[in-house]
Structure formats: C-alpha cells, structure tokens
N, C-alpha and C positions, 0 to 999 in steps of 0.2 A: 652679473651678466653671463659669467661660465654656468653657473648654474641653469639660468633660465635657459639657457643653449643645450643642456646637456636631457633637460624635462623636453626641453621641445622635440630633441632628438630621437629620445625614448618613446615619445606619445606617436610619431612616427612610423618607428620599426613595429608596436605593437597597431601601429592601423592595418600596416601591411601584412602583417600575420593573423590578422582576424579576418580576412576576406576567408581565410583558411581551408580544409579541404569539404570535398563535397560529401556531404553525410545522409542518412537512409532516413532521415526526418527530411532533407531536403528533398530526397526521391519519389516518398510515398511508396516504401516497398512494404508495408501494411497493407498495399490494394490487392499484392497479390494473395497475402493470409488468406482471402476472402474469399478463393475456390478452393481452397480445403483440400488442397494437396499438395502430399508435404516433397513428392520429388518436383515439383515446379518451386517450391522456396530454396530446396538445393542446388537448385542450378541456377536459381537469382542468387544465391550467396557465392554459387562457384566464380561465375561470369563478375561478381563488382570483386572478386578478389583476383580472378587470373586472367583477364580479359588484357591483351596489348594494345589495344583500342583505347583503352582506358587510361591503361600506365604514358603513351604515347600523349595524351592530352594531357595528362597531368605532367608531361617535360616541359610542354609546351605550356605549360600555364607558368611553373618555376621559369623560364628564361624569360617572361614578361615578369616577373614579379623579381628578379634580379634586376631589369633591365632600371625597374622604375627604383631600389637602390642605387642604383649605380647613377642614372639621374640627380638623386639629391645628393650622389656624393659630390657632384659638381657644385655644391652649392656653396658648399664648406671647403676653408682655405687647407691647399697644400703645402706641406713640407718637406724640402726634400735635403738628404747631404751627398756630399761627393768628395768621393779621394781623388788628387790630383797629384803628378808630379811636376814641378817647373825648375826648367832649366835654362837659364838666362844668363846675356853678357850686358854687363852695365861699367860705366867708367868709375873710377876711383877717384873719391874726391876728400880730401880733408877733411878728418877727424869725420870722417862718415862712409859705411863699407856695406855692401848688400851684399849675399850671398848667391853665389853663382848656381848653387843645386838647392834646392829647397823642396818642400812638401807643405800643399797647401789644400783644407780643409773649410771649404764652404758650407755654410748650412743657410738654405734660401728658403722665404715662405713667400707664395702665390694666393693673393684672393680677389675675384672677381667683384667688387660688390655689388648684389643685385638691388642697387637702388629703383630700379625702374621694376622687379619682382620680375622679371623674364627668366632668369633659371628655375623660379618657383614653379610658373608655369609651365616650363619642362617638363619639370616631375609632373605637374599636376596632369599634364598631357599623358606621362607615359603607367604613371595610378590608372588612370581611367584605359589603358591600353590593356592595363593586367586586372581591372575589373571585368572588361568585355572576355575576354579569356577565361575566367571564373565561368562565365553565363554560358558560353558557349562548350565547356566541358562538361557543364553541367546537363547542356542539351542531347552532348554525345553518353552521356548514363541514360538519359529519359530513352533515345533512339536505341541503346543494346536491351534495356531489360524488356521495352516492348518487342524488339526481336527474338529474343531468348523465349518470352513466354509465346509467343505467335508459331514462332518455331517448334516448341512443343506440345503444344495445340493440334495441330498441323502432322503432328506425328501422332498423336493419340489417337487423328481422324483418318488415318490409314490403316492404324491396328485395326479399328471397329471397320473400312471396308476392305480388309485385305481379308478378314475372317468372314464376313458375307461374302466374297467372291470366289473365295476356296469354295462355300458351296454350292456356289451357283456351278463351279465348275466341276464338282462332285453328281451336281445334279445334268448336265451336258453330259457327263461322261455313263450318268445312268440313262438318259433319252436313246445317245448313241447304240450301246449297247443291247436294248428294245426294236433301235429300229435295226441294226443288222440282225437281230432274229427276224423280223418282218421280211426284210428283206431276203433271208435265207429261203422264206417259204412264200416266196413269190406276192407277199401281203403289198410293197412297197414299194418303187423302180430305184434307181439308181439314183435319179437326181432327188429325192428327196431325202439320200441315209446322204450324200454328200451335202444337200444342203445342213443337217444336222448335223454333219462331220465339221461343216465352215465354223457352225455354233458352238462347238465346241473349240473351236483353237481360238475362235475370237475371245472367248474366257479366257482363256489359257494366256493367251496375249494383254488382256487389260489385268490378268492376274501380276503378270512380269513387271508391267508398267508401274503399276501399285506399290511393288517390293521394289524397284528403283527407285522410283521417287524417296521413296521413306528411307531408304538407303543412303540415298541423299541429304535429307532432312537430319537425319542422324550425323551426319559427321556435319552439317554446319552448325549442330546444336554443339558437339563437341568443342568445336575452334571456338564457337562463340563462348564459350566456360572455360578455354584458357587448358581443353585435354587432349591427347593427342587425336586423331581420324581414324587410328589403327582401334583404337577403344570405344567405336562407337555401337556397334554391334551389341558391346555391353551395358548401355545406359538403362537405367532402369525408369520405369514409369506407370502413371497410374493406369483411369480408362475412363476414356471420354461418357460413358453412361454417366461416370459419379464426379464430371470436371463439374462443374456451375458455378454462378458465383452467388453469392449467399447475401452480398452490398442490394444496394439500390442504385440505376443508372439516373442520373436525374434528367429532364426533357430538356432542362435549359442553362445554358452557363452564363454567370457575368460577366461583363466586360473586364471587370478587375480581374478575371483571373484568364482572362485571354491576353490582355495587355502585360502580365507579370510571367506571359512564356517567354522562358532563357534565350530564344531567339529575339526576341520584339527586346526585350530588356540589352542584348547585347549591342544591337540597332541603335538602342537610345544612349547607350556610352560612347557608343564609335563617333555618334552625330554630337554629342558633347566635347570629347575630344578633337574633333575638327576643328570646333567654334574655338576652342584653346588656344590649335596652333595657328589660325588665323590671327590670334591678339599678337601669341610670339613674332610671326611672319612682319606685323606693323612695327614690334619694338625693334626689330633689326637695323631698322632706320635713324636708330636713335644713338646717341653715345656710348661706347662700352667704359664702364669706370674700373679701372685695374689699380691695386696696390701691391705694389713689390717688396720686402726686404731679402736681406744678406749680412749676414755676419760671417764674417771669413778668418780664419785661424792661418800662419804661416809660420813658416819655419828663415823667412827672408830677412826680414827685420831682427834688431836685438833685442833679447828679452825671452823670455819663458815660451814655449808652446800652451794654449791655451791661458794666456795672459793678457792682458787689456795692451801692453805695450805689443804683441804681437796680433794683437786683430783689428779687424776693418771692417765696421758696420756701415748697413746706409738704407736707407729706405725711398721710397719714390713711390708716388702716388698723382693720379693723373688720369684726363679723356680719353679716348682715342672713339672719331667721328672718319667711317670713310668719307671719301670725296668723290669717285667714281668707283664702281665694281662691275662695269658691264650692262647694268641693267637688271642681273642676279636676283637683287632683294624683290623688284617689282614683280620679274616672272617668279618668285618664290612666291609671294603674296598672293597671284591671280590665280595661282596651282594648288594654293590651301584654300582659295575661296571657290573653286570648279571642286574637288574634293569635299568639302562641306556638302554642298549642291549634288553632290551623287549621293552621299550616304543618307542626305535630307532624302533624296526618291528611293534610297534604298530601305527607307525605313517607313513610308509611305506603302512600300508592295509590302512589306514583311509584315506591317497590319493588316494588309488586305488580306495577304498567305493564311495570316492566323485565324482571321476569323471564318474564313470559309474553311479551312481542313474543321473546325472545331463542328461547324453547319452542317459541312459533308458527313464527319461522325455520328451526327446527332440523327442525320437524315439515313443514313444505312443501319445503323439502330435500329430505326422504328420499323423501317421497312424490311427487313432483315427478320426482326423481331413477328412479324406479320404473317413473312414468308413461311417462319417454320410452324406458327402453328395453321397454317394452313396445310404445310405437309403431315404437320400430327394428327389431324383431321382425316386427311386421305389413308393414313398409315392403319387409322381406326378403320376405315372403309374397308381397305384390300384387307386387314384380318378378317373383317366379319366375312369376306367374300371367301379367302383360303377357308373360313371353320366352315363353312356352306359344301365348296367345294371337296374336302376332307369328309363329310358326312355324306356326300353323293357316292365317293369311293367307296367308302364302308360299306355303301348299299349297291353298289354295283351298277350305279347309273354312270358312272364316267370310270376310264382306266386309268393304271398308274401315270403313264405319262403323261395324261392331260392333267392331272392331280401335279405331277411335278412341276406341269406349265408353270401352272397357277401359282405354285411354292414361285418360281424366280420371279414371276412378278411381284409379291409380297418384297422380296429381299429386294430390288431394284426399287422400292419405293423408301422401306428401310436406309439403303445408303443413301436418298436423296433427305431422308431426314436428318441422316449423321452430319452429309454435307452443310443443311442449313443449320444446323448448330453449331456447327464451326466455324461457320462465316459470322453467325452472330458473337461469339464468343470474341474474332479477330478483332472485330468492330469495337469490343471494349479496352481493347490494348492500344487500338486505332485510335480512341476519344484518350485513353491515358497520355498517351503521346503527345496528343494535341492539344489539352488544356496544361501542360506542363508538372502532371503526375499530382495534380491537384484534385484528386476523386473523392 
C-alpha cells in the first residue's frame, strides 16, 4: 500500500512538471527565419529572454502550479510533534505519586479521508487552474513576438520614408531657392515664393514627425527586448526593400487550429474547472470523515522517557455532518453554478473573438495584398512619367523646377508603396497572432 502511495505520488509531481515551460516549438519562432533577417531573429531571441512581461507570467504560472501542490498536499495525512511543558498539582495517594513538573512530548497524525474523493477534486480544480495559466502565458509570448516584429517592421518603414522625405525636402529647399531668384527679378510676386516657403516647412515638419515617431518606435522595440531606452538610438537593423517573407500565406485556416489558440484553450479549462468546483460545492453537504492519532511521551508517570510505561496512545476516528451553517453551503453552490454560467458565455465570445480576428487577418491580407500591387502599378506609371519628364529637361521643353515637381511626385507615390508594404507585412504578424503561431 506504502508503495502504491508513493508511485501514485511520484506519477503526480512528474504530471505537474510536464505541463513545463513554454518552448520555441510551441511558439513557431521558425516563422520569423522566413523574412531573412537576421536582426529581427535577434530581437525575437532578446525579447523571450529579457522580456518582464514574460518573466512576470511565468511567476504567475509557478504560484498556480504551487498552489495545485499544496492542494494535494491536503490530501495526505499530517503529522505533527510538539514540546510541551506541564506543571500540575494532584493529590497523593497510596503506593501511587505523579509528578508535579513534567515534560510532555506529543506526536499527533491528522487525516481526512477523502472517501467521497472531494479533496481529489480540489487538486483536480486547482491542476486545471495551473493548466489555464500555462495557455494564457503562452498567449502573452504569441502577443510580444508579434509586437517585437511589428515593431520592427514599423521601424524599417520610416527608415525607407524618412530617406525619401529628406529629399523631398532637399528638393523644396531647391524650388525655394529658384523661386527667390525669380522673385529677385520681378519673375514671381510675393505670394507665390511664400507659398513655396509654406512647401517647404511643411516637409521640414512631416520630416520631424517621421524621426519622432521612429524615435518612438525604437525605444519600445528596446523595452520590449528587455534593453535599456537610453540604447535605442543604437539598435541595429536591416531595410524594408530586402524584409519579405519567403513562406506561403495560406487563404484559409481550420477550425482545429483556431479552436487550439491559447486563449480559446484557456476558456476551455477555466469552463472545466468550474464544472469541478460545482461537484466540490454539492459534496460540502455531505459528511466529513476524520481520523485522529496521538501517541504522547511524558515525563509524569513512572518509568523511562520514551517507554511504553510512560506513554499514551489513542486513536479516534469518526463523521462529522453539519446541522445548520447559515445557509453557506447553498449560497456556495448557487455562486459555483452562476460562475460556470459566465465562463460557459465566456467561452462562447472567445470562439467568436477567435474566429473573426483569424477572418479579419485573412481579409486585410488579401486586400492589403491587392492594394500594394496596385500601388506598384502606379509606381511603374509615375517612373515612366519622371523618365518622360527628365528627357523634356534634357531637351529644354520644361525647366528644372517643373522637372523637380515631377521628381516629389514620383517619391510621394514611392512612400505610399513602402506604406503598403508594411501594412501588408503587419498583417502577417496579425494572422501569426491569431491562428496561435500556427503558420
């Protein structure tokens, strides 16, 4: 019986450490190999090691994963000893003398027996507590590395417009200086070198804007890799011309792997565990069975310290059925069965959640995907129009400044293609996210 007690014990402790921690097989950080740049796998390797996001979920998974030991340590009998001292006045009686100072030596064991399996179900309640914790740290890994790389995405696509916007502003700052010669020789009036003075700082202003934002971007790629905000200035990166991903998006996802994201999976433990403590909530009703011993050592009696003639054993074993508690057990039971009942709706929306973020993905994808080659389209256009217009200057049909027009509209079509690359690009960190790094 010690045996099979001690196998059941052990089969246990190793259930509980195989739920274990969360690993880069579970992640799918292979998806990101798949754009071909190796500072974006750097900063997926910084962020799952330095991340407090992370470290922070994984406390929180250990004190559920304690909680559900300490559970079945209720299950198994305790023992406890205690030093006492006793100091007593007793009468004297013939040929019989108790000692007035003594030291007494108790050793007590306590066990519940869970005939009716109700502490079993505790634990079982509070496993399935530290499995949903599992899922849901696992959800907070899926949500930082689709941040981390979106984030750096995001920065790439400011390098590429903050570099076409220096020359759009390079090229304002040559119009300008054109039209105050004009203007110097009466070619031009005032309100149109100020209108071209406006074009010029409005560059100058979406220049600023640009280098903030990115400025931005940079120190929360920092925090999110776990480095300090002072070093972000220094992070190193590729260039969105050579980011792509080299995978295949596919059009359509299964149901199995929408139903198997760490959110919907964590739903289905919480809603497991309710139905548990609903069973516990009815056995409350029921008898508790308790077995006591004691064996007590004394120094009162004649005879040796730990001697059969100086100790006192006893054992007791027995029901206990309340008779009244207020009403307690019932509002306990109809508060496990209202809680069931929410995490049942709650798990209800969390399929709905899933399968539309995964639809919404699929659907900004395509459309997304559509969008940019129709900006690549137009990108073809306004070149063939700049080489047009470049070949009129050569020949002296149009002057520089309409030539340089022409040059910011090409680049103003340029950023709106970098833009739609980048949104399509987001959109695939968007679908990582949402199918649960199942790509």
């Amino acid at each position: 019986m010690i045996k099979k007690s001690i196998l059941i014990l052990s089969m246990l402790l190793i259930t509980q450490a195989a739920f274990g921690i969360v690993c880069k097989k579970d992640l799918n950080t292979d998806f990101f190999n798949r754009f071909n740049d190796p500072y974006l796998n750097y900063y997926i390797e910084q962020a799952l090691t330095n991340n407090h996001d992370l470290k922070k979920a994984g406390h929180v998974v250990e004190q559920y994963r304690q909680q559900a030991k300490y559970s079945f340590g209720n299950e198994l009998p305790s023992f406890s000893v205690s030093a006492n001292y006793l100091g007593i006045k007793v009468p004297r009686l013939d040929n019989f003398q108790l000692k007035e100072n003594a030291f007494v030596l108790p050793f007590m064991a306590n066990y519940e027996a869970d005939i009716l399996l109700k502490n079993r179900d505790r634990t079982r309640s509070a496993k399935k507590a530290y499995e949903a914790s599992k899922y849901e740290e696992k959800a907070v890994y899926l949500s930082l590395l689709s941040d981390v790389a979106s984030v750096y995405v995001n920065i790439l696509e400011y390098d590429e417009l903050i570099k076409i916007q220096k020359e759009n502003v390079g090229i304002y700052t040559k119009l300008l200086a054109a039209d105050n010669k004009k203007y110097a020789h009466g070619v031009i009036n005032s309100t149109q070198l100020n209108n071209t003075a406006k074009k010029l700082e409005d560059a100058r202003s979406r220049l600023e804007n640009l280098e903030k934002e990115q400025e931005i971007l940079l120190m929360q790629l920092a925090v999110l890799t776990g480095m300090s905000a002072e070093s972000a200035k220094d992070l190193k990166r590729g260039s969105i011309t050579n980011f792509e991903y080299s995978g295949k998006i596919p059009e359509e996802v299964l149901s199995d792997v929408i139903f198997a994201r760490p959110d919907v999976m964590a739903a289905e433990t919480k809603l497991e565990r309710a139905k548990i403590d609903i069973r516990v909530a009815r056995k409350e009703f029921l008898p508790t069975f308790n077995i006591t011993g004691i064996w007590l050592f004394n120094t009162i009696a004649p005879g040796r310290f730990f001697s059969w003639e100086s100790s006192l054993a006893a054992i007791l074993a027995g029901a206990t059925q309340d008779i009244f508690a207020g009403g307690k057990k019932v509002a306990n039971l109809r508060m496990k069965k209202a809680k069931y009942e929410e995490l049942f709706e709650d798990y209800k929306q969390t399929d709905l959640e899933a399968v539309k973020e995964v639809n919404t993905s699929l659907c900004l994808i395509k459309h997304d995907t559509a969008i940019e080659n129709n900006t690549l389209k137009k990108i073809n256009y306004e070149h063939n129009n700049l080489t047009d217009s470049q070949k009129k200057f050569n020949r002296g049909v149009i002057s520089y400044p309409e030539y340089l027009l022409d040059l910011s509209e090409f680049l103003q079509v340029q950023s709106d293609a970098v833009q739609a690359k980048n949104q399509r690009l987001i959109n695939y960190f968007t679908l990582y996210k949402a199918v649960g790094g199942k790509l």
